[in-house]
C-alpha positions in Angstrom: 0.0 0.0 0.0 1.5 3.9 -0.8 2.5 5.8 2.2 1.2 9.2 2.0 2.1 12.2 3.8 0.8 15.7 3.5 2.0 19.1 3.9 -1.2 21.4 4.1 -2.3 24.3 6.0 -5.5 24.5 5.7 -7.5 21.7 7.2 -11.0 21.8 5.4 -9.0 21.6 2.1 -6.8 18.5 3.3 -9.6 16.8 4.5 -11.2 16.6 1.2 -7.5 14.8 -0.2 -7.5 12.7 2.6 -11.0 11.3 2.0 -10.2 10.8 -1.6 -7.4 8.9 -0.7 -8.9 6.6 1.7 -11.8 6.0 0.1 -9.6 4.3 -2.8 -8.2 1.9 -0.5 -4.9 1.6 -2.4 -3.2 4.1 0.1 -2.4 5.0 3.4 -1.7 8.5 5.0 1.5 8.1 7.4 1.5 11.7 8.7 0.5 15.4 7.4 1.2 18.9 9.0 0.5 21.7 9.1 3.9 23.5 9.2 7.3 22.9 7.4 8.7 22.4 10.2 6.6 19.8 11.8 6.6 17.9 8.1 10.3 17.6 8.5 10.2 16.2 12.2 7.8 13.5 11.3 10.3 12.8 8.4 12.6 11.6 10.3 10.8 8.9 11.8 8.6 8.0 8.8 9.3 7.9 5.1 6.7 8.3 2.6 6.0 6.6 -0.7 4.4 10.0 -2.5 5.2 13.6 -0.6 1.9 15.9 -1.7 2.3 19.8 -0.9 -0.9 22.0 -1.5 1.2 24.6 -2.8 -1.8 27.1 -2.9 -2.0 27.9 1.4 1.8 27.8 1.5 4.0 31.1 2.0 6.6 32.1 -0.9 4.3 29.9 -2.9 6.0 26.6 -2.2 9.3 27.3 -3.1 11.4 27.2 1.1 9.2 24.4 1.6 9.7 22.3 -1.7 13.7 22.9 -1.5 13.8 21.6 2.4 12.1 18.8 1.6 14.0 17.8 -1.4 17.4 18.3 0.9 15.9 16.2 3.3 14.9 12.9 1.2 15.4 13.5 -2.2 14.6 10.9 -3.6 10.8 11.1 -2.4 8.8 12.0 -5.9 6.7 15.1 -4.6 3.1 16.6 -5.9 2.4 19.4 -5.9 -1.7 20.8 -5.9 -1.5 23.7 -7.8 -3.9 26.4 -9.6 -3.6 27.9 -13.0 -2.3 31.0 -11.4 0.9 29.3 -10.5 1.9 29.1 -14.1 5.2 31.6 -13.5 6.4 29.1 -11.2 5.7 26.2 -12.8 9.4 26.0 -14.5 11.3 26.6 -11.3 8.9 23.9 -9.3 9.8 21.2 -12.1 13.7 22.5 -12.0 13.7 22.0 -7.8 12.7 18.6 -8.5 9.0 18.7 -8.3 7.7 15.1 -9.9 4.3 16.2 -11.1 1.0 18.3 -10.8 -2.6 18.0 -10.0 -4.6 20.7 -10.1 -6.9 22.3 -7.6 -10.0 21.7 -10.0 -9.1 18.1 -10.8 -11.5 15.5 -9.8 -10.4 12.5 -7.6 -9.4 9.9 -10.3 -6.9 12.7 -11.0 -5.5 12.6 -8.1 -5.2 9.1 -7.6 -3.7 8.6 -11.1 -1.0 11.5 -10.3 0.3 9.0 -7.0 0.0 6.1 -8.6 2.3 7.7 -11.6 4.9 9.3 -9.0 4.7 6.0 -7.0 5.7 3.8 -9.9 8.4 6.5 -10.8 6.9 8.2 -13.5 6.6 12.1 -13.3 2.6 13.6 -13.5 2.4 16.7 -15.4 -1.5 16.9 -17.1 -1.3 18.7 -21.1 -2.2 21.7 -18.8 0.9 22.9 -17.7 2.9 22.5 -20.7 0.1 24.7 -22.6 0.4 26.8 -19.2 4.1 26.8 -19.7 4.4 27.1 -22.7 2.5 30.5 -22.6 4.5 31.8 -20.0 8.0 31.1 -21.6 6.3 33.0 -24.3 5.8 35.9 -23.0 9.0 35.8 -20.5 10.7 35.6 -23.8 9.0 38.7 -25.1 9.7 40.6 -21.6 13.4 39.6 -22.2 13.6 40.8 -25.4 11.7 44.4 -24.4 14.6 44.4 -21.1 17.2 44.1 -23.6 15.7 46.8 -25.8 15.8 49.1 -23.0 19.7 48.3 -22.3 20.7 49.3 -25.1 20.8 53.3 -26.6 19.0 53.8 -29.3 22.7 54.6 -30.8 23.8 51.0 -29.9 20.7 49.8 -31.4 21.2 51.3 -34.6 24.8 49.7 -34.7 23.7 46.5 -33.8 21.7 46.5 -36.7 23.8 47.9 -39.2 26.4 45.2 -37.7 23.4 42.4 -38.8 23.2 43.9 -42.3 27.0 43.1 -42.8 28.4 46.5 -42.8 31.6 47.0 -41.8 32.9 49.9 -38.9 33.9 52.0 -41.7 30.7 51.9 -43.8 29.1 52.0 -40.3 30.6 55.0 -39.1 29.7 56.9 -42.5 26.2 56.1 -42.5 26.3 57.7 -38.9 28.7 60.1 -39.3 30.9 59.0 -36.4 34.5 57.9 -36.6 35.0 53.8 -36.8 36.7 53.8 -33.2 33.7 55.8 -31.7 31.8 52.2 -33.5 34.2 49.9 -31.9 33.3 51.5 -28.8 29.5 51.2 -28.9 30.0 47.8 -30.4 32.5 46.4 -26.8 29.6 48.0 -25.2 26.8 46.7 -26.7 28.9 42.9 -25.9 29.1 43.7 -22.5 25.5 44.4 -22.0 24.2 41.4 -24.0 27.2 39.1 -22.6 28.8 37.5 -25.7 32.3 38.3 -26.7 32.4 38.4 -31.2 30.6 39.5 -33.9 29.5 36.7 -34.9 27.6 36.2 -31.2 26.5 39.4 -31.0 24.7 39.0 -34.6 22.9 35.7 -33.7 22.0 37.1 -30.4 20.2 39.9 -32.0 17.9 37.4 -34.7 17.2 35.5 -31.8 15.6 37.6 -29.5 14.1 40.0 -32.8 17.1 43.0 -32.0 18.1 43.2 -35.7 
């Protein structure tokens, strides 16, 4: 039989996951808290099969309690019960270790397919969050690209540009009536900003995140 245990806050809400489980028969809770702490004292005494975290009562939104958890017994797949409106964190929960999803709207046989998944060492992660993910990526890449927009002068902008078109500093400098060392310059300081050391780098970097 799985050995549960439950980090949860908020007792209403992890009385509705315990009955689920229960009611299935094909698991047993071992222990759940309240507090990170706690969770971690019990730990020592008693190893689950399935860690589940209701992300959505915890403080910093999971993230101290997932990472002293995973220090502790890493080797424990963890769940996480999550809402849509976790999406920005969904990449940094998988990267920590996280083993799967279920969210907050999910019926039971959601649940109870998401442990039996993590307890047969598969990872859990519904078509929702990598659409959810996806989306976010998206638009992190966007914000990325605007941040780098703003780093740069419009000056340095200009040169990057004219650097994409193949131009050299000569041809560079005459279009902007500035001498080719004064294009040198804006060019090691356009490198520096972006972080990449040749042309060639700087060039790619700028199709890639739409610069050029």
């Amino acid at each position: 039989m799985c050995k549960i245990a439950i980090l949860e806050n908020y007792s209403l809400f992890c009385s509705g996951i315990k009955s689920v489980i229960e009611e299935a028969g094909k698991c047993r809770i071992i222990f759940e808290s309240k507090t990170i702490r706690e969770f971690l004292n019990k730990l020592k005494d008693k190893l689950p099969d399935v860690i589940i975290i209701d992300i959505i009562h915890c403080v910093d939104e999971g993230l101290g309690s997932i990472k002293r958890i995973k220090r502790k017994t890493s080797r424990t797949p963890v769940l996480l019960v999550v809402s849509t409106d976790y999406a920005d964190f969904f990449e940094e929960y998988i990267s920590l270790g996280v083993n799967g999803f279920v969210f907050n709207d999910s019926g039971s046989e959601s649940l109870l397919h998401a442990i039996q998944d993590l307890k047969e060492g598969q990872d859990h992660f519904p078509p929702r969050v990598w659409q959810l993910l996806k989306k976010y990526l998206r638009t992190k890449k966007i914000s990325n690209t605007l941040e780098d927009k703003k780093i740069l002068t419009n000056r340095e902008l200009a040169i990057l540009k004219l650097f994409c078109k193949g131009f050299t500093y000569k041809e560079i400098g005459a279009k902007l009536n500035i001498s080719p060392r004064t294009v040198e310059t804006h060019k090691k300081n356009i490198q520096t900003k972006i972080n990449v050391r040749s042309t060639a780098e700087m060039v790619e970097y700028a199709y890639q995140n739409q610069l050029n």
